[in-house]
ROSE-725931 format. One record per residue (C-alpha): residue in one letter; x negated, z negated, y negated. Coordinates in steps of 0.2 Angstrom, whole numbers, padded with zeros to 4 digits, always signed. Layout:
N
AXZY/...
END
This chain:
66
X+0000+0000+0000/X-0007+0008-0017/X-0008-0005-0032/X+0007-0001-0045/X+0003-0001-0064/X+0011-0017-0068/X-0001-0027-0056/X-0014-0024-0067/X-0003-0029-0083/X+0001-0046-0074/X-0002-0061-0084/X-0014-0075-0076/X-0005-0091-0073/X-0005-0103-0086/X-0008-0118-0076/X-0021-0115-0063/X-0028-0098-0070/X-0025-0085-0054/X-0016-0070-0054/X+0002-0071-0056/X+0012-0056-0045/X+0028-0048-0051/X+0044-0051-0040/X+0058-0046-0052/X+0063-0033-0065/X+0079-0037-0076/X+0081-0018-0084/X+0086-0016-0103/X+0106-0020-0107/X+0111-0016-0124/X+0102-0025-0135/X+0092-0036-0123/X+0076-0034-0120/X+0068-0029-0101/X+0064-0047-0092/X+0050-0046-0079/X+0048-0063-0069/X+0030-0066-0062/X+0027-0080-0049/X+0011-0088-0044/X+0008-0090-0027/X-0005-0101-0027/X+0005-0115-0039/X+0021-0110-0037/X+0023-0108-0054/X+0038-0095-0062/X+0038-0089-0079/X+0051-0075-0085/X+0041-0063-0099/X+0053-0053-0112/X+0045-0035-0113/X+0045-0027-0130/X+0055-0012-0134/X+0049+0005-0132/X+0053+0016-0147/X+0059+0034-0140/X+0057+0046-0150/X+0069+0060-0150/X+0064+0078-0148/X+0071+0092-0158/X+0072+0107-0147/X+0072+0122-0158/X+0080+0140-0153/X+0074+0155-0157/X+0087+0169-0165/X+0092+0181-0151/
END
């Protein structure tokens, strides 16, 4: 099993300092935010981690005259 791009984004644990591992993605609704939870398996220790909004820009798709 191939490492996903959100292990290496995952933040150490506060209290003992090894890596914490991602075990659930809350997607974006409305005006929430995305909420990733991380646990540490080594503690035990669970911490939930608002992510920030991504900004979409919109594309303009231009047409040609036919």
């Amino acid at each position: 099993m191939g490492r996903k791009a959100d292990d290496e984004t995952a933040p150490p644990c506060p209290l003992c300092g090894m890596a914490m591992v991602l075990v659930r993605v809350d997607p974006r609704v409305a005006a929430f935010t995305e909420l990733r939870t991380y646990r540490c398996f080594a503690c035990g220790d669970v911490r939930a981690i608002e992510q920030q909004k991504t900004e979409y820009t919109p594309v303009v798709v231009q047409r040609g005259s036919v």
